[in-house]
C-alpha positions in Angstrom: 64.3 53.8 84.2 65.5 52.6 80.7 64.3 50.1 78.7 67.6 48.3 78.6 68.0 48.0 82.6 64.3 46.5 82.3 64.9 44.3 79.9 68.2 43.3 81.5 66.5 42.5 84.7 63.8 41.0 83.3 66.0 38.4 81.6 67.4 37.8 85.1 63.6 36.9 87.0 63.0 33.0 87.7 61.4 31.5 84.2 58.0 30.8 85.6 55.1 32.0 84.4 54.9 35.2 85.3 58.0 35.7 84.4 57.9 34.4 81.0 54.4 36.8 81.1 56.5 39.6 82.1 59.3 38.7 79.1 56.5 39.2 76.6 55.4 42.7 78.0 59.1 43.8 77.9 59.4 42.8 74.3 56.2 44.3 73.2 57.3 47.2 75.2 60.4 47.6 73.5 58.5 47.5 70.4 56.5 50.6 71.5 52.9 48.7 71.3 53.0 47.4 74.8 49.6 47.7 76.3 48.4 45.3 79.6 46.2 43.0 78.3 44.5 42.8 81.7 45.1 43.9 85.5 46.9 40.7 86.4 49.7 41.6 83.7 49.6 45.2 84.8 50.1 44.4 88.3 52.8 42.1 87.5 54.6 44.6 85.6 54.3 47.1 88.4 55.8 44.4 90.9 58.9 43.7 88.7 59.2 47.6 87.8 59.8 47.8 91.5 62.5 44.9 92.3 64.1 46.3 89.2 65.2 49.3 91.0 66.1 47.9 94.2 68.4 45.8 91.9 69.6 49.3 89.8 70.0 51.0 93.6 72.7 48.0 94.6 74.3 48.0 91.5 74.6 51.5 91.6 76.0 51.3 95.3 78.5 48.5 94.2 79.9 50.1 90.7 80.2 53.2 93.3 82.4 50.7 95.5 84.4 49.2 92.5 85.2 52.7 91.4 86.5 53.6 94.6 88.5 50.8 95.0 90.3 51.4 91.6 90.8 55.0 92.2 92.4 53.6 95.7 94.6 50.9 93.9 95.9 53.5 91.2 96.8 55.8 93.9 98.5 53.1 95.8 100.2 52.3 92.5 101.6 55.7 91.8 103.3 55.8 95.5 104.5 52.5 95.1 105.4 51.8 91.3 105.9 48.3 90.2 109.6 47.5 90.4 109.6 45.9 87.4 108.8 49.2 85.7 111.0 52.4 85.6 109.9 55.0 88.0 107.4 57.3 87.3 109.7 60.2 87.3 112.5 59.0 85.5 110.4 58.5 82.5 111.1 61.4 79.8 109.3 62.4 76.8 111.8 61.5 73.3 111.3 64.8 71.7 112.8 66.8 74.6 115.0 64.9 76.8 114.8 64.8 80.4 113.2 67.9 81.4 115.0 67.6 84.9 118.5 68.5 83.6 117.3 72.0 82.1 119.8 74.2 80.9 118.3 77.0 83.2 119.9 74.9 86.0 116.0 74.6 87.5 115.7 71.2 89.7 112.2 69.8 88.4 110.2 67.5 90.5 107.8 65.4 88.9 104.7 63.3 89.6 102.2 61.4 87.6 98.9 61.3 89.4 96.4 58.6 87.8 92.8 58.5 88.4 90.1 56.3 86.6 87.6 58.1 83.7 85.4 57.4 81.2 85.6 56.3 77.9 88.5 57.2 75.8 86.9 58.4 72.9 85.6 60.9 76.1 88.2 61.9 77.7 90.6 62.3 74.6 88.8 65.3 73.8 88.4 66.4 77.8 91.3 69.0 78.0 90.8 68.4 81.7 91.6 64.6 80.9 95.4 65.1 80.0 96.8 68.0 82.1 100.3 68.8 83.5 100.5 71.7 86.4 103.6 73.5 86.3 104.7 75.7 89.1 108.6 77.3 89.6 109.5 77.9 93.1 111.9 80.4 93.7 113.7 81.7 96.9 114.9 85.5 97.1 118.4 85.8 99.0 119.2 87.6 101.7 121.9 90.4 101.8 125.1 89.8 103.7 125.4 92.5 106.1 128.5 91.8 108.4 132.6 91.1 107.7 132.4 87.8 108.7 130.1 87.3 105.7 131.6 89.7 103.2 135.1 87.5 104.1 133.0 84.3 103.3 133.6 86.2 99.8 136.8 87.8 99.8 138.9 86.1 102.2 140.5 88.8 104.3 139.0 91.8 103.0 138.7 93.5 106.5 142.6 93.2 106.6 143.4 95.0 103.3 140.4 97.9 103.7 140.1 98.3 107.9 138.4 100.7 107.2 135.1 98.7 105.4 134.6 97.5 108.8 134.1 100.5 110.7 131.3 101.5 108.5 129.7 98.5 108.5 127.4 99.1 111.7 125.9 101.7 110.1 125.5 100.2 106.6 122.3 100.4 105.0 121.1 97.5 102.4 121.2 99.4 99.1 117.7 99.1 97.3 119.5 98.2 94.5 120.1 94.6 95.7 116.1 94.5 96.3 115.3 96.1 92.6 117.5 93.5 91.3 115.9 90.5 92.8 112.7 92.4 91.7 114.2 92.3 87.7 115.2 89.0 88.0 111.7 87.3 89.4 109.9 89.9 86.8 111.6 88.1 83.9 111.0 84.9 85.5 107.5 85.5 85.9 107.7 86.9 81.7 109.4 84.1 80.3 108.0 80.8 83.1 105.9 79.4 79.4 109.3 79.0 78.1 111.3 76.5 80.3 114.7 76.6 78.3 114.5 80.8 78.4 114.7 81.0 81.6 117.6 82.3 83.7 120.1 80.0 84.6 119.7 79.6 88.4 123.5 80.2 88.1 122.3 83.7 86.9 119.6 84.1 89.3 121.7 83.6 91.8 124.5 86.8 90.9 124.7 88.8 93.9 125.7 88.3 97.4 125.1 91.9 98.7 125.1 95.3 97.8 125.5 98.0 100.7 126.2 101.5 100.6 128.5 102.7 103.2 129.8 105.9 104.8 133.1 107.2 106.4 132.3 108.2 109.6 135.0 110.7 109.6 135.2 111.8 106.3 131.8 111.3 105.1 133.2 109.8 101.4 130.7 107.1 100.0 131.3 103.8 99.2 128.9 101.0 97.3 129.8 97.5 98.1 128.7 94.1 95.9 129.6 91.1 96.0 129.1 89.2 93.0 130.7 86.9 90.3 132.5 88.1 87.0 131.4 87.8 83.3 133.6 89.3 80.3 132.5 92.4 78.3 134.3 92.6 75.3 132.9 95.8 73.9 135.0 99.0 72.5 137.1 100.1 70.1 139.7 103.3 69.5 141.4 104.7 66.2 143.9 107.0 68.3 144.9 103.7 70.3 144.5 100.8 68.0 144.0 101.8 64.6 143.8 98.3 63.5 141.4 95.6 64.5 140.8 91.8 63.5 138.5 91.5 60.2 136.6 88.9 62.5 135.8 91.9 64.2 135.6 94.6 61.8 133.1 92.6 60.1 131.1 91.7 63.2 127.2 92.0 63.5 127.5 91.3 67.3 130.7 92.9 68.1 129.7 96.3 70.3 132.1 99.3 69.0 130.7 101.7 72.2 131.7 101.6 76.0 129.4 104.3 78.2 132.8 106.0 78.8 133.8 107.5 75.5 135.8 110.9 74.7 136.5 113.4 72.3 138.8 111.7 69.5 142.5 113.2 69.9 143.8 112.5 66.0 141.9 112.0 62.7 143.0 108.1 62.7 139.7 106.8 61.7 137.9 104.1 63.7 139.0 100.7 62.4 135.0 99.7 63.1 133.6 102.2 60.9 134.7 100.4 57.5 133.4 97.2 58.6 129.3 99.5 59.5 130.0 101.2 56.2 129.9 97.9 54.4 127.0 96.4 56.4 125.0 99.2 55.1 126.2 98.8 51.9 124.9 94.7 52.1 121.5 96.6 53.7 121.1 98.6 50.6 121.9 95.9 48.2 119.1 93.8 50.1 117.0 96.2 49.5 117.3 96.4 46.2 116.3 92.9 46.2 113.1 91.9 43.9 112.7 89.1 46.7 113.0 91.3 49.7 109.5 91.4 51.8 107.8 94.7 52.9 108.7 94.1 56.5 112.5 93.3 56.0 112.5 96.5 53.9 111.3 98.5 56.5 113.0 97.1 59.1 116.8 97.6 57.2 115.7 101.3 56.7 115.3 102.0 60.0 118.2 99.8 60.9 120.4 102.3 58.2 118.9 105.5 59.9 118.9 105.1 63.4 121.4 102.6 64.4 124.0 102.4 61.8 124.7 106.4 60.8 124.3 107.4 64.1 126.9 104.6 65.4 129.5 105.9 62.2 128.7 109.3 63.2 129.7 108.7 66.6 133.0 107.0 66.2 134.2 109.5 63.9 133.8 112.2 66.8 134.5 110.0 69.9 136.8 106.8 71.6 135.9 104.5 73.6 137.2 101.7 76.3 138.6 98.8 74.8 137.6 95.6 76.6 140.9 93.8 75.6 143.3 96.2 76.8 141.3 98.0 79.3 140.5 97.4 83.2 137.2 98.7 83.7 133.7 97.1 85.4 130.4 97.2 84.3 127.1 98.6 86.4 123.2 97.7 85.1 122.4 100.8 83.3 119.4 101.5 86.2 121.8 102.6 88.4 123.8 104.3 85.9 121.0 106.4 84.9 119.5 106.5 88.3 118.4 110.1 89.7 118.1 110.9 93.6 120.2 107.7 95.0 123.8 109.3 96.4 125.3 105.9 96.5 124.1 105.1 93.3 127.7 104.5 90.5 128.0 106.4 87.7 130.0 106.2 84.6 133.6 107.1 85.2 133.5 107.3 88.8 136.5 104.9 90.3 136.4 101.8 91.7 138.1 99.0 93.2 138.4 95.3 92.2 138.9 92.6 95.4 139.7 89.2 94.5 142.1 86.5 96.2 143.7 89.5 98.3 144.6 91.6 95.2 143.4 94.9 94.8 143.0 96.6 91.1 142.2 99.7 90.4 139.5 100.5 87.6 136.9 102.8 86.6 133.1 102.3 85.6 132.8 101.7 81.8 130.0 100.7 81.5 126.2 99.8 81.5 124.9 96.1 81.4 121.7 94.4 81.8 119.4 95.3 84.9 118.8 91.6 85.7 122.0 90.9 86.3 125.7 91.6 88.0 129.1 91.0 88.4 130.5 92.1 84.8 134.4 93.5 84.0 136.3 94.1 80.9 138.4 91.3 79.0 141.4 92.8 80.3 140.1 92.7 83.8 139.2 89.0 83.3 142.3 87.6 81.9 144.4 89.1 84.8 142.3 87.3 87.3 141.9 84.6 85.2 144.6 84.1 81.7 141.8 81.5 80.6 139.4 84.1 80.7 137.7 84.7 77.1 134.4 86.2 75.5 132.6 82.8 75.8 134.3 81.9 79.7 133.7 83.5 82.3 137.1 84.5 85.0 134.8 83.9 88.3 131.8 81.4 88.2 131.5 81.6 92.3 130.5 84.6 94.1 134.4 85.5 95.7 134.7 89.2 93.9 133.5 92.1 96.3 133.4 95.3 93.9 134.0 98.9 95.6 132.9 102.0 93.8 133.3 105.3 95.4 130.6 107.5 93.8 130.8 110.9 92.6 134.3 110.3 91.9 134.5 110.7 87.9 136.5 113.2 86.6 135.2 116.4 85.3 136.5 116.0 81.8 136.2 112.7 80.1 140.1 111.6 78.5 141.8 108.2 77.2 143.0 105.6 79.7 146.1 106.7 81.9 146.4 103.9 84.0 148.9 105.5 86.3 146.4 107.9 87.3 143.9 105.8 87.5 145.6 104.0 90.0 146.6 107.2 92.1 143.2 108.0 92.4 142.2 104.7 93.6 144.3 105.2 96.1 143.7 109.0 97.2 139.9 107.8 97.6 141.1 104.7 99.4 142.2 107.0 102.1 139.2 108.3 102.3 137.9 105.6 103.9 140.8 104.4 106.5 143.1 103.6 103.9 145.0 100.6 103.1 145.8 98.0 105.2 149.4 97.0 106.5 151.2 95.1 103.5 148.7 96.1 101.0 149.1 98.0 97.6 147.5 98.1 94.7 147.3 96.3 91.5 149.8 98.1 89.1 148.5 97.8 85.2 150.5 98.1 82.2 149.9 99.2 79.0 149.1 96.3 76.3 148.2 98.6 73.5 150.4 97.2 70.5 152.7 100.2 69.8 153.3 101.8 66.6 156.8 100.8 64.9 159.2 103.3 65.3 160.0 105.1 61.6 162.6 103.4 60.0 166.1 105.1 60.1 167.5 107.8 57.2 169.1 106.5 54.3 172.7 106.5 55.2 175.1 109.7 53.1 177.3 108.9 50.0 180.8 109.0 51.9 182.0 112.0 50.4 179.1 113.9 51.8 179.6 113.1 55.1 183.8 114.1 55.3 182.0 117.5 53.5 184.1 117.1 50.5 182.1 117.5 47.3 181.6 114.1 44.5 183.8 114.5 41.5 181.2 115.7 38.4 180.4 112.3 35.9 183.4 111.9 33.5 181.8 112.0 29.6 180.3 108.7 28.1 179.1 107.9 32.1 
């Protein structure tokens, strides 16, 4: 027992005699040269040693009580907040703004819990103390498997392809759908420290379904998903459009390359390879820079050698899609590259665009992240949508069901011919019942800015043209 509670308790006994007695053994106690005088004393300092602790046991018991009753209150007061006061959860830290309205589109419940502690010069340095839990929740869709749920998407679907729903008894969940869901929570799980990295739930949530059918009678393939659109705007041609915006040219973000690309039919250059010609000319420049650290350095070099000469290298051999001018979709790159999966697209194969009861034909041009769906070309965009743009997408709801037929490419690679493209469609189309009553599809023009025709021959001196010859020049003429 400490000296303090004794002395405190000491102070608290009746004054009479032995209590002023026992006073002067706590003081000379506390002074370390307390002996007992005699047995009298000692006994009397024995019988107050023992009150004392029935006293420190009860006041033990009550502080017990009174800390119990606080942690009560402060619980109570944390379910029901004083009105005058601004509930708990509407309260939001200056330097960030409300943490509820996230960009990542996250709905964030909070609470304050409040429970009583120690001294504050304690607990400030108590990481336990000051502590926030944070937890996402996150719920996997399910795949739509039948027409009344793929219609929920595109409204009449089974009416302009009857033949979707004959194969859907049979259709099989593609394990895509499940791999992307599988992407998605794995970058959630990668980025959850970083609450404005996240995916947007918008994003999360991409993909209705994705199902691989069969033809019962013909036994052609088709991969189904139902998604949303964003805009590519990737790709560029010399043969086609010799001549791109500097804004462009110039670009560090702008993507010359599509996954569809083919030999180069005429020596027009690539309007894209002046504007990587001069960013490695800026590269070299920087390098040359006193200022220039060790790791910038090294990181231009290999920025020179094995992205920027390879890229130039490559459009001087090959075209590509161009986004603005051509209708083509875009597949994650796992599937692209995929080995083994029958239903899995490919580059080039055909495909088939549904949206508000118009059908457009397309190809697959190429590869996008493996987190996310539900990408097609500018072109494709501003046809469903003319406000369409780089920066907005056509479709922000889930109402475009996407139909590749796999294994359908062509054998040799060549530009655009829309015409055919269309043909195709619809040859593989029949493959699977055909189209509906009423239905066609899409018919695409071409946007490409055409060259200006050569300007017309100087006209003939009159006398040439009637075939009789000019008189010679008289002298002094």
């Amino acid at each position: 027992m400490s000296i303090f509670v004794l002395a405190v308790a000491a102070a608290a006994l009746p004054f009479t005699e032995q209590g002023k007695a026992l006073l002067g053994a706590v003081k000379r106690r506390i002074s370390g040269d307390f002996e007992p005088r005699n047995a009298d004393e000692a006994d009397l300092y024995r019988q107050a040693e023992a009150r004392l602790r029935e006293q420190y046991e009860a006041d033990l018991e009550a502080l017990k009580k009174q800390a119990k009753d606080a942690q009560a209150a402060a619980e109570k007061a944390s379910r029901e907040p004083d009105p005058a006061l601004p509930p708990v959860n509407e309260h939001t830290a200056q330097s960030g703004g409300d943490v509820r309205k996230l960009r990542s589109e996250i709905t964030l419940k909070t609470e304050v819990e409040v429970r009583p502690g120690t001294l504050a010069s304690i607990e400030r340095k108590n990481d336990d103390a000051y502590v926030a839990t944070y937890k996402l929740s996150v719920r996997v869709p399910e795949p739509s498997k039948t027409l009344v749920d793929l219609e929920k998407v595109s409204p009449g679907l089974g009416r302009m392809l009857p033949g979707v729903a004959a194969m859907l008894p049979k259709a099989e969940v593609s394990r895509w759908f499940y791999k992307l869901y599988e992407n998605k929570t794995t970058r959630l799980r990668r980025d959850a420290t970083q609450l404005n990295a996240l995916l947007t739930r918008h994003n999360f949530y991409d993909c209705e379904t994705i199902l691989n059918l069969k033809d019962p009678n013909t036994g052609r393939r088709l991969f189904l998903m139902q998604a949303e659109m964003d805009v590519v705007a990737d790709g560029s041609d010399g043969d086609r459009l010799a001549k791109m915006p500097d804004e462009i040219v110039n670009s560090t973000h702008y993507q010359p390359f599509t996954s569809y690309g083919w030999k180069k039919q005429t020596r027009t250059p690539n309007p894209m390879v002046a504007g990587w010609e001069a960013r490695i000319g800026n590269a070299r420049r920087e390098l040359a820079e006193p200022g220039t650290t060790a790791d910038r350095k090294a990181w231009l070099r290999d920025r020179i050698e094995n992205y920027l000469k390879p890229g130039i290298a490559d459009m001087k051999y090959r075209s590509f899609l161009i986004a603005e001018y051509d209708p083509f979709i875009v597949i994650p790159v796992n599937l692209l590259t995929s080995r083994g999966d029958p239903y899995a697209p490919k580059v080039g194969d055909y495909a088939v665009v549904a949206h508000e009861g118009v059908l457009y034909p397309a190809i697959v041009g190429d590869g996008g992240p493996t987190f996310k769906v539900g990408e097609a070309s500018l072109r494709m965009a501003k046809q469903i949508n003319p406000r369409s743009s780089p920066y907005s997408r056509p479709v922000s709801d889930l109402t475009v069901t996407y139909l590749v037929f796999p294994g359908s490419s062509d054998k040799e690679r060549r530009p655009p011919d829309y015409d055919r493209w269309r043909t195709r469609c619809g040859e593989l189309i029949g493959e699977i019942g055909g189209l509906g009553q009423g239905t066609q599809l899409f018919q695409w023009e071409d946007t490409l800015p055409k060259p200006a025709p050569p300007a017309p021959p100087a006209p003939l001196p009159e006398a040439e043209v009637s075939g009789t010859p000019s008189p010679p020049p008289t002298s002094g003429q």
